[in-house]
N, C-alpha and C positions, 0 to 999 in steps of 0.2 A: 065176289065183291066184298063180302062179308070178311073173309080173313086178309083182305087186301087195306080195309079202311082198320079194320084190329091191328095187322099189323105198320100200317102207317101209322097208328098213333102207338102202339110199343115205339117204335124209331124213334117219333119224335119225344118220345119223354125219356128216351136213354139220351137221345143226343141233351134235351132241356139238364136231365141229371149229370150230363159229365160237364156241363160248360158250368153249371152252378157248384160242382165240386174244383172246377177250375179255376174260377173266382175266389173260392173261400180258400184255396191254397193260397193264391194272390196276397188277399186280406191279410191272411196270417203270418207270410211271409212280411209284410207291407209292416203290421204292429211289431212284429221282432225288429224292423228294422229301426223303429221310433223307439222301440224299447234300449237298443243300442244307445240312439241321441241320447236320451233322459238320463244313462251310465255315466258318459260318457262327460255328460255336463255335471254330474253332480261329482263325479272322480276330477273335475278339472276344479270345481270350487273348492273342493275338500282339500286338496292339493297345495292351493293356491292359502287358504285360510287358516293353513294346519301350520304352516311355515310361519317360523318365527318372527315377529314383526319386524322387525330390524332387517331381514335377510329378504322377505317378499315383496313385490310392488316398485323394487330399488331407483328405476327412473323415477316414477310417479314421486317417490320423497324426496327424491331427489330436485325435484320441480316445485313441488307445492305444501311440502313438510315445513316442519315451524324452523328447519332452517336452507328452506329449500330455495334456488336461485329466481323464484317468481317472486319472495319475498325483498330481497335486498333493492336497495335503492340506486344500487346503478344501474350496469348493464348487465344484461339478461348472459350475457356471455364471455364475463372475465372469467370465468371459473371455467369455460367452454363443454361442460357438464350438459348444458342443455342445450341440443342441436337440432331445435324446431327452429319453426319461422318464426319473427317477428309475429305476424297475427296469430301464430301458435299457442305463443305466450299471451296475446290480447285474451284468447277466448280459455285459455286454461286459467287466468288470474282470477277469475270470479270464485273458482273453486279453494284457494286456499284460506277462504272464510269458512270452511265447511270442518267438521270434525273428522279429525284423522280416521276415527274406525267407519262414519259414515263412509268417507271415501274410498276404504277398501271392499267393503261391501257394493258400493254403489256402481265403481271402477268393475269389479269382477263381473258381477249381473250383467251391468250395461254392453260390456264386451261382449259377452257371451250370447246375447237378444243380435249386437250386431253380425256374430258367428251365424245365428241361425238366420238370420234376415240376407246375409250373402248368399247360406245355401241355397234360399227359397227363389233369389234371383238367380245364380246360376242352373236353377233347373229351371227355370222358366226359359231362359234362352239358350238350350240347347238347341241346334237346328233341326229343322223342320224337314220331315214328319218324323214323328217318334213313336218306337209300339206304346202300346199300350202301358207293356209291365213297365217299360222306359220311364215312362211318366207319372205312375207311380212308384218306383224307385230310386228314383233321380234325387229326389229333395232329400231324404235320410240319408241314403249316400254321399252325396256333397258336404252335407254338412256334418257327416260322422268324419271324413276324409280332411274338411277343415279344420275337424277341433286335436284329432290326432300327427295333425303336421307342426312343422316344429317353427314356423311364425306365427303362429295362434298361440303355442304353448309358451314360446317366450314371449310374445307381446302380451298375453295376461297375468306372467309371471313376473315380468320387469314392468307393468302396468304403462306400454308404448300405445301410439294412438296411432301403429302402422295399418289396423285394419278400416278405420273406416276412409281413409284415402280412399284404397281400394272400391267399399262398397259404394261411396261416390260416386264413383265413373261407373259401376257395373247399375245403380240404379240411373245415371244420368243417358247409358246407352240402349236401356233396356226395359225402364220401369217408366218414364215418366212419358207426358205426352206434350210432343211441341219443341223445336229446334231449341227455343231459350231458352227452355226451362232446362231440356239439357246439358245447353252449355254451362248454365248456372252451375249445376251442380260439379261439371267437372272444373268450372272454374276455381269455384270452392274447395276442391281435391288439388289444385295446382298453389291455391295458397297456403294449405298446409305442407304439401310434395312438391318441388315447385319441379323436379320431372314428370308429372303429370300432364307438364304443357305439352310431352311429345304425342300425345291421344289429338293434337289439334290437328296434325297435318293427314291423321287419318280419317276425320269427322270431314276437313276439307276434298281429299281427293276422294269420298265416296259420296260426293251431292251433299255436304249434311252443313251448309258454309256459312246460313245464320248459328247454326251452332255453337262454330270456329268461332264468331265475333261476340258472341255471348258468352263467350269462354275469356275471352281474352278482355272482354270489361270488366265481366266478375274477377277475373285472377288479378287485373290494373286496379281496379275500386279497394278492394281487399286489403292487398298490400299499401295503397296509399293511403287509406284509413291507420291503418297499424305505424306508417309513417312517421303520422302527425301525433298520431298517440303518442308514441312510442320512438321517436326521430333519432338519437344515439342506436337504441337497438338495431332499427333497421340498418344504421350507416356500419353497426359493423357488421351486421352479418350479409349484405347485400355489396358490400364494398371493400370491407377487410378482409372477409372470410369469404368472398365469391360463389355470396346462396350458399354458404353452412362447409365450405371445405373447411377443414382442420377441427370441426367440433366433432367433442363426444369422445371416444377411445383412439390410439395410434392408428392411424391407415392401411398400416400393415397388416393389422389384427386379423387373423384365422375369420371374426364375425363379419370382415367387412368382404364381404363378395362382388366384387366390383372388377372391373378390368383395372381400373390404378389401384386395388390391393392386392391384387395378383401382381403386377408389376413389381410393386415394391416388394412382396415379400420374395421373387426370383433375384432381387440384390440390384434393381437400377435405380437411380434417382438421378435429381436434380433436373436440367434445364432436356435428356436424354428421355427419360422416364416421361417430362410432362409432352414432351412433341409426339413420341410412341403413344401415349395413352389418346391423346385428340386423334392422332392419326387414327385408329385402331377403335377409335368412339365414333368417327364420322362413317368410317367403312359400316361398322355391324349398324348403325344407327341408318344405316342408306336403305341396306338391305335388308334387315328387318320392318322396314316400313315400309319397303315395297312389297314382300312377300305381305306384311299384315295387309293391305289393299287390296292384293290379286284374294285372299281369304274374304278376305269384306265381298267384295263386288261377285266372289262367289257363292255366297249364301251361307257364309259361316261367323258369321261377326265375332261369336264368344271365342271362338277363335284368335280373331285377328286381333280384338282386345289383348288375348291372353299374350298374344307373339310381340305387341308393342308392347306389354306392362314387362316381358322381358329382354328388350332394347332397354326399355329404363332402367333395369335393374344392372345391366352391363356397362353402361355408358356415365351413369350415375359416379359420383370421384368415390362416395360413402353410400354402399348399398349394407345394412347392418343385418343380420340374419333375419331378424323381425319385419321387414319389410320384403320380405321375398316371397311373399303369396303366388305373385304372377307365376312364377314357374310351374306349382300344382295344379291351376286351371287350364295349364298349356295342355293336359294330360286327354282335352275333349279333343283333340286333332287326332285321326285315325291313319295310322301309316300302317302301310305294307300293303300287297296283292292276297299275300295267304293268310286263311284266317287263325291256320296257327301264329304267324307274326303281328297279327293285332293286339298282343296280349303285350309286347316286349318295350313298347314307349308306354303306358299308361301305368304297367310294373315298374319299371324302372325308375319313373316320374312318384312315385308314392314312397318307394323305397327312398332315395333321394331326400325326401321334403318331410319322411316321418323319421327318419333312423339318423345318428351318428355317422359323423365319414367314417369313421375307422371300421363302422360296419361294414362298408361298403367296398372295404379295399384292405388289403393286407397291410401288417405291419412292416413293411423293406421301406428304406431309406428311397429308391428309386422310385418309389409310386406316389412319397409326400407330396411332390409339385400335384399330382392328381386327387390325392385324397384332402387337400386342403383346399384347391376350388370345385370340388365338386357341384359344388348348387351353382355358380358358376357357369360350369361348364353345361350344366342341363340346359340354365338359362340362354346361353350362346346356340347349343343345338337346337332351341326351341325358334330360339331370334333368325338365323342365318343357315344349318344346316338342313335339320329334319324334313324329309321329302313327306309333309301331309298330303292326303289321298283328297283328291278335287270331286266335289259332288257331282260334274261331269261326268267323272270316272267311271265306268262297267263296273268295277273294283269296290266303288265306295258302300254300296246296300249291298251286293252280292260279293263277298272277295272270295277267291278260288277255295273251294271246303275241300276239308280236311281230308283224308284218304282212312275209311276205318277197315279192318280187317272183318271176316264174314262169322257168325255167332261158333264159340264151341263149344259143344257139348257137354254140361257139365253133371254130378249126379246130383245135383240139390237146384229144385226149382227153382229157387228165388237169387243163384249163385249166378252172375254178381249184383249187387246190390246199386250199384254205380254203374253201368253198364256204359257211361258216355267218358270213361277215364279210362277201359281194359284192351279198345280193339284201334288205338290210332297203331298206325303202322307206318309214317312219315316219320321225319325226322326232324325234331322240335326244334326252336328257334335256339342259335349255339348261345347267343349273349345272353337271354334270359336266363338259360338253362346254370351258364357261369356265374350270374349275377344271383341266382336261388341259391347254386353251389355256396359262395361266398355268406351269403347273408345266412342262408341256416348254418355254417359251421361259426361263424361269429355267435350266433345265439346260444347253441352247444356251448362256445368257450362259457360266454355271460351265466349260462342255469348251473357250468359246472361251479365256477366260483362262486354265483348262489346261494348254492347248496349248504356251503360251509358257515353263511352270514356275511359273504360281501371280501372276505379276506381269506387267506390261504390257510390262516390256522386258527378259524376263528373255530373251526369244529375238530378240534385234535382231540380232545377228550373222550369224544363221542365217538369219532372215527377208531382210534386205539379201543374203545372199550367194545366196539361191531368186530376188530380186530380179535380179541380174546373170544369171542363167542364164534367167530367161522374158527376159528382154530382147534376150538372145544369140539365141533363137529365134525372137524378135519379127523382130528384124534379118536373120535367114537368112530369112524367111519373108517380107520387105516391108511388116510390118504394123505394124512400130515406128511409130505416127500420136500415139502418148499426147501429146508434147510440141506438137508440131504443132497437134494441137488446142487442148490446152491454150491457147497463147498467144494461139492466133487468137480462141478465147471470150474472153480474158481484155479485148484492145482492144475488145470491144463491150459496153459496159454494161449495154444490157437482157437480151441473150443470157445476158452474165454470171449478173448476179440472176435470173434467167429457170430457168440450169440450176444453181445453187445454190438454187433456193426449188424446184426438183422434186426434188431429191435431198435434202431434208432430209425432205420435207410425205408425200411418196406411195407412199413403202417400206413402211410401215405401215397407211395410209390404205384403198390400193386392196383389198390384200388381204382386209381385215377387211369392209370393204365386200362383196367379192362373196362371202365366207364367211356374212355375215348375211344376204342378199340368198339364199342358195340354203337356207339353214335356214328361210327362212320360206315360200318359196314352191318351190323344188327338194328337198324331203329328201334322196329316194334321189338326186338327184345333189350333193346337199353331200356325202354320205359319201363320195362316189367323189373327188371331186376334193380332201377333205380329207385322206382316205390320200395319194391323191398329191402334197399337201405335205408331209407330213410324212414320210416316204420320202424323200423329196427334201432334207428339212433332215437328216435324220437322217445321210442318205449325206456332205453336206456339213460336218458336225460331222466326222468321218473326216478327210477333208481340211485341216481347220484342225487338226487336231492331227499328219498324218501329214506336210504339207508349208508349217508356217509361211511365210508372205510378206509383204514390205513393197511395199506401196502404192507406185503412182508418188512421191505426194507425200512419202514420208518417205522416198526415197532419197537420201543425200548425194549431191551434184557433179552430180544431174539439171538442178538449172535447174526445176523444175516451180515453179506458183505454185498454192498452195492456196487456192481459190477461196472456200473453204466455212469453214474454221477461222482461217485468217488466217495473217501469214507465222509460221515453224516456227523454230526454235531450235534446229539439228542438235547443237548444244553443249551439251546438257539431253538426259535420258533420255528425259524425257515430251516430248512434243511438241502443242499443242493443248489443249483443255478435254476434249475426248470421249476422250483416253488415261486419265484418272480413271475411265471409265464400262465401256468393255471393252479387249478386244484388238483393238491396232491392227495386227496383223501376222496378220489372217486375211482376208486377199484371195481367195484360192484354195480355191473355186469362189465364185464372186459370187454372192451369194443378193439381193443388193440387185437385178441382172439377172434373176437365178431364178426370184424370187419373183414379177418384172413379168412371166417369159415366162408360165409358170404360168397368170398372172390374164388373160395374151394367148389364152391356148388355150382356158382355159374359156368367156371371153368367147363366142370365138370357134364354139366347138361348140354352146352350150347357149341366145347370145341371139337370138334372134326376127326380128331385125332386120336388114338388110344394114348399115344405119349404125351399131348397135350393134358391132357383129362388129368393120365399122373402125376404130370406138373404143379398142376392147378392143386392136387388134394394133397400134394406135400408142402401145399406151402401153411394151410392151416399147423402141419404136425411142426412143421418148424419155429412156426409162432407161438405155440401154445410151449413147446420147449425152450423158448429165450425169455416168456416172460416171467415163468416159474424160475428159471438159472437165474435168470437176473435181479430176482426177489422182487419184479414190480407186481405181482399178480398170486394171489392163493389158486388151489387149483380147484378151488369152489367159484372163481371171476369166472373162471374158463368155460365151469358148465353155465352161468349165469350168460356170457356169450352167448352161448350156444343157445339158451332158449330166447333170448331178445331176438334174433335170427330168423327162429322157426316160426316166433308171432310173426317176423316181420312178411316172411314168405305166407302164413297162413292168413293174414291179413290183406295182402294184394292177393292172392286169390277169391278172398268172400268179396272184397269191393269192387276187382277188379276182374274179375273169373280170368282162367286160363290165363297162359300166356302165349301171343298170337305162334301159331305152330300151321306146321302143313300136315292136313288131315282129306284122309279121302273115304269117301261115301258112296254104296250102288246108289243110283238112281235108276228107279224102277227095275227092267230087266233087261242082262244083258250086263258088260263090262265098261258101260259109259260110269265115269265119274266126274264131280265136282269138287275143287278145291275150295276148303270151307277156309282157310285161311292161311296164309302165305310169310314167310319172313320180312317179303319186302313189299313191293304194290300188291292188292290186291284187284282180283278183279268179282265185284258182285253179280253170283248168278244166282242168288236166290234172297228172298228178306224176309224169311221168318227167322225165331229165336233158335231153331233147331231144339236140341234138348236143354238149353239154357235160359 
């Protein structure tokens, strides 16, 4: 009884010690993530207050600067510059008695209280139940996710008053207590938006219908008030301008994301254009309001919020970029069965609302109609497409888990470090997988141009001078061959074309190749070997910014002949066609090598075949031979390749131990074995670590 009540209380004070170590993980995860917010705001003030007066705040002075259109004594909108409401202007006129720097100051702060006051509503009405960690990482998330999307950054940068619409409705649905009081508030949101009236017909079809009518007197009273104020202003923007069409920039504008700016900029207009866009505004307006209901009446409100605030955004004639929030809150709808595809709307949704289209989408002529409505088109999937998962659903708390492969053996205890990224063995969601593809090599381009200050030859000096110093060690070292070569390819003509059509065709080619190639038939080892590229580019981005380098070919007094761009112009900045496209002065570490040895090893490990295998490791030798012939590369790039690679592999193995392989094991005595991990499904017959 004695070591029974001993050991009843060891138990319970290991269990008391790991749930209080469990906690203060919690916590300090919890402060890191407010430590983010605090950055994140003061990077957004800094920002904002650093920019030249003249250039920052451009609506706001536009508005209420000493010669701004709140000042003039006509109408609010001969200049059509400012494309609020009537009462917009009532309640912004008080402010152009106030001092120009108070208002930038006060303008920035007050934004930014209302940034954090949206976050702290959106995580309050997230659906119900939420874990624990949920609910305390809900609020810094939100509103770390609001301050780095790009209608917070231009609404505090062009000083627009698109967000507290927004918080409006989210505290009139969510914060306050009592049918009127909520209508009030969104009535309030509809006098400055006046699509905010569409939030009525979903207040009405989910029981909420004194709401509806306190909606619709505050939004009547409002505007009649601003009327009698203000009776010319109203008449045109309520009667000439049909609620604010034609104000603010061309309709056309890449900013205005709307279904009639999409229209117009595919080339229709006139009496065509306007019957297509109602037509095409009633349909998604139908159906996005039914689908937000069928969300409401299922327990998801912030949801269904979020799926009407993107009806508005589509149906609207001028949605301006700054008014696009709704789409980033659409990002709390959970779609998919599997819980690898829950990752692939709330990614995509963040990528979308923080980044550039051009990140998001190649530079070909064929994909502009796509990369120009992109938020757009999120907005539309979120409105009328996207199948969100129904709190009904088996699916929605439990979605089908993942498939991981069974532990392998490694010789270092603690190898891998990450153990919940080394052993999936499915095969990851292909959109997201394209959509990471895309968005990290975008970034790659952005850190290479970087590197140099923003421009192609803003680092030519520096580069040339890292130039003479690999060269100095090339020559101490015997291995000075770049010229040598070069000239000898150059007197053979097929060689020539030979290694100028491999260095332009199979930098790209191979790689994608054996990436789709192990996604369709390797899973678990596409994931391993795809960490290991990108480790390997990541390490090498490092390098093109820490030691710019020029290429043989753009070295003055070399003597090199560029095989591949044609002769060089040392007398000109740019040099070539392909200086328009990136940085020419990131040689160091060759990823053009990298990338072939990479596609050598996998080749090599994973194809079947002896004659595959040899395939695979001649294509390294033939790359590392065209970029030397072709003077893009010293053959100091080449070893720098090579070692960005080896981290890259020796880093998905300490994070990610092994990669998933079939290994067999006795178990006890006798010839029975266990497969500890598999290329494809696995099946678990044991759950310890084994020796990892």
């Amino acid at each position: 009884m004695v070591n029974g009540e001993r050991g009843g209380r060891a138990g319970g004070a290991f269990g008391a010690e790991a749930a209080e170590s469990a906690r203060a993980r919690l916590r300090t995860i919890r402060i890191g993530l407010w430590l983010i917010v605090a950055v994140l705001a003061v990077r957004q003030i800094a920002a904002v207050l650093s920019t030249p007066q003249g250039d920052r705040l451009t609506d706001l002075e536009t508005w209420i600067g000493p010669d701004g259109v709140l000042h003039v004594k006509g109408s609010l909108y001969d200049s059509t510059e400012f494309t609020g409401t009537p009462f917009g202007g009532f309640v912004l006129k008080p402010l152009t008695r106030a001092a120009e720097q108070a208002i930038g100051w006060g303008w920035t702060f007050g934004s930014l209280s209302l940034v954090v006051v949206l976050g702290l509503v959106v995580a309050r009405a997230l659906p119900q139940p939420v874990t624990r960690r949920t609910a305390l990482f809900a609020a810094p998330v939100a509103i770390s996710l609001l301050m780095l999307s790009l209608p917070v950054r231009n609404a505090l940068y062009l000083g627009q008053t698109s967000i507290l619409p927004v918080l409006l409705v989210l505290l009139g649905c969510f914060a306050v207590r009592g049918e009127r009081a909520s209508g009030v508030l969104i009535g309030l949101a509809a006098a400055l938006q006046p699509t905010m009236l569409l939030f009525a017909p979903l207040l009405w079809f989910t029981g909420r219908r004194r709401a509806v009518q306190s909606t619709g007197i505050t939004f009547a009273g409002l505007t009649a008030l601003a009327w009698v104020v203000m009776p010319h202003d109203s008449t045109t923007y309520w009667v000439h301008h049909l609620a604010g069409v034609g104000l603010g920039g061309e309709a056309d504008d890449l900013s205005n994301q709307s279904l009639h700016g999409a229209l117009l900029r595919f080339g229709l207009d006139g009496p065509l254009e306007i019957t297509l866009f109602l037509l095409l505004g009633a349909a998604v307006g139908a159906q996005g309001l039914r689908r937000a209901i069928r969300y409401a009446r299922d327990g998801q409100l912030l949801l269904a919020v979020a799926v009407t605030g993107c009806v508005a955004v589509a149906v609207s004639p001028t949605a301006w970029q700054h008014q696009l929030l709704w789409v980033l809150l659409a990002l709390v709808g959970k779609v998919g069965k599997k819980t690898s595809d829950r990752y692939m709307w709330p990614v995509a949704v963040i990528l979308v609302m923080t980044l550039p289209a051009k990140m998001m989408l190649p530079n070909m002529a064929t994909l502009y109609p796509l990369r120009d409505n992109v938020v757009l088109l999120a907005a539309l999937a979120a409105a009328v497409v996207v199948p969100f998962v129904s709190r009904t659903s088996e699916y929605y708390r439990a979605p089908i888990p993942t498939d991981y492969a069974a532990p392998v053996p490694t010789a270092w205890k603690r190898v891998p470090l990450l153990p919940f990224l080394g052993r999936v063995v499915t095969r990851p969601n292909l959109l997201l997988e394209l959509l990471l593809i895309r968005v990290g090599y975008s970034a790659y381009q952005q850190v290479r141009l970087a590197a140099t200050g923003g421009t192609n030859t803003g680092g030519r000096s520096t580069a040339e001078h890292h130039g003479d110093q690999v060269l100095s060690i090339e020559r101490f070292l015997h291995i000075d061959i770049e010229h040598w070569v070069n000239h000898a390819v150059f007197k053979v003509g097929w060689l020539r074309d030979f290694f100028a059509f491999y260095y332009e065709s199979f930098h790209f080619v191979v790689p994608l190749t054996v990436l789709g190639v192990l996604y369709v038939r390797r899973p678990g080892d596409y994931r391993w070997a795809r960490s290991a590229l990108g480790f390997a580019t990541l390490i090498a981005l490092v390098g093109f910014w820490l030691f710019p380098l020029a290429p043989p070919r753009l070295m003055p007094g070399l003597g090199m002949i560029d095989t591949v761009h044609g002769v060089q112009d040392f007398s000109k900045p740019d040099y070539g066609t392909l200086t328009a496209l990136t940085n020419q002065y990131a040689a160091m570490p060759s990823l053009h090598f990298g990338w072939s040895l990479w596609c050598g090893v996998v080749i090599a490990v994973l194809a079947p075949k002896w004659w595959m295998k040899a395939l695979g490791l001649l294509h390294p030798l033939f790359t590392v031979s065209a970029i030397v012939a072709t003077g893009n590369h010293w053959v100091l790039d080449a070893v720098g390749g090579a070692a960005v690679v080896s981290v890259g592999f020796g880093l998905t193995y300490l994070l990610q131990g092994p990669r998933p392989r079939r290994l067999t094991q006795p178990v006890g005595v006798g010839t029975q074995e266990r497969v500890l991990a598999t290329e494809g499904r696995v099946s678990r017959l044991g759950g310890g670590r084994g020796g990892a």
